[in-house]
C-alpha positions in Angstrom: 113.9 103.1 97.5 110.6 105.1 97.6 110.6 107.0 101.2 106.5 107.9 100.6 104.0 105.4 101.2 100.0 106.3 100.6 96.8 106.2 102.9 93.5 106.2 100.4 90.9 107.7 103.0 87.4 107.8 101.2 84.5 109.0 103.1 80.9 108.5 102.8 78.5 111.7 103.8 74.2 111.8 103.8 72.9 113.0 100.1 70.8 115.4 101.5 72.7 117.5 104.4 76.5 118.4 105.1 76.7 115.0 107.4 79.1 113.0 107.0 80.4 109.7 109.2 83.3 110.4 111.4 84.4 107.0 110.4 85.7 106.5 106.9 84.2 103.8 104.4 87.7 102.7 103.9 91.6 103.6 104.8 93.7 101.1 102.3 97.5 101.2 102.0 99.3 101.2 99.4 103.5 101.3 99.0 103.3 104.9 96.5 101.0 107.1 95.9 100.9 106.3 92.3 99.5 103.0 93.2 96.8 105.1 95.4 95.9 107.3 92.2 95.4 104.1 90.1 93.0 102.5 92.2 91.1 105.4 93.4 88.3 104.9 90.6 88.2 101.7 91.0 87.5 102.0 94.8 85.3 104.7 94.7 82.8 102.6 92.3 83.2 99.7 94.9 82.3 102.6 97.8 78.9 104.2 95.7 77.6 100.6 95.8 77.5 101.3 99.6 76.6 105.1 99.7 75.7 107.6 96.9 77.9 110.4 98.1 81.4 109.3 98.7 85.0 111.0 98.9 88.3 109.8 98.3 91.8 111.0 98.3 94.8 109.3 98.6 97.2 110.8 101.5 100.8 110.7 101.6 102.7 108.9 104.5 106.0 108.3 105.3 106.6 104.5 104.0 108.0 102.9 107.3 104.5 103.5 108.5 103.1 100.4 106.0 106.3 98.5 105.7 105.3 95.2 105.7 102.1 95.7 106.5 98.7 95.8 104.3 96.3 98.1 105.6 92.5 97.4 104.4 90.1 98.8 107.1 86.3 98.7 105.7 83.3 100.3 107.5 80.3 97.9 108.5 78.0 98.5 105.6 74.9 98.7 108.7 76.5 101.6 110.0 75.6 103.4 105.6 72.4 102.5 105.7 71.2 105.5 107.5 73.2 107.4 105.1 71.0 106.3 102.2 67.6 106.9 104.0 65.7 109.9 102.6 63.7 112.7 104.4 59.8 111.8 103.5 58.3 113.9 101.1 56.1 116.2 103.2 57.7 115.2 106.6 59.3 117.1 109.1 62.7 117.8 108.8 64.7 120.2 111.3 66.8 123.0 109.8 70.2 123.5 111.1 72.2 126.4 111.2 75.3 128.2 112.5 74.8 132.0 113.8 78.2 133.6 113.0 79.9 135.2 116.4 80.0 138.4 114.6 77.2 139.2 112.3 79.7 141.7 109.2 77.2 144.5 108.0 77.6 145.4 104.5 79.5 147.9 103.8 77.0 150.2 101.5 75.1 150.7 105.1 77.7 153.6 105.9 78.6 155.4 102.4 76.5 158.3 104.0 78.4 158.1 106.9 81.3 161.0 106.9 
């Protein structure tokens, strides 16, 4: 008896920017993670349809999680559609960045240093 069940997880994230939905596209179940492997292309050709950026993986559980059960949890396709919608040429778009803590200085700055 197999003692690992899988979890496909795929992800849909804006084209654009590093955003992704904190909700996957889909979470499906499967009773190995061969099955998973197998149908991972298949699923994310289904999950393109809906977004153009999409990621997948399939994560092992342990298999009394899914016993008996079929897991298929799908996103509403409304809550993609902003994923798909592109900055307008020309428009104004706001940059976002992350100032590191603890800005390193390179090290060539103190080879005269002694």
């Amino acid at each position: 008896m197999n003692s690992m069940a899988a979890l496909m997880v795929i992800v849909a994230c804006h084209p654009q920017d590093a955003t992704c939905l904190e909700e996957p596209v889909s979470v499906i179940s499967y009773q190995s993670d061969e099955t998973c492997f197998a149908s991972l292309s298949k699923e994310l050709a289904r999950a393109r349809t809906m977004a153009k950026l999409v990621y997948a993986d399939c994560v092992p559980v342990s298999a009394d999680l899914v016993a008996g059960k079929t897991i298929r949890q799908d996103i509403d396709p409304a809550k993609l559609a902003a994923l798909n919608v592109m900055a307008p040429i020309g428009g104004s778009v706001e940059a976002q960045a992350l100032l590191p803590t603890r800005v390193p200085v390179p090290l060539e700055r103190f080879q005269d240093i002694r």
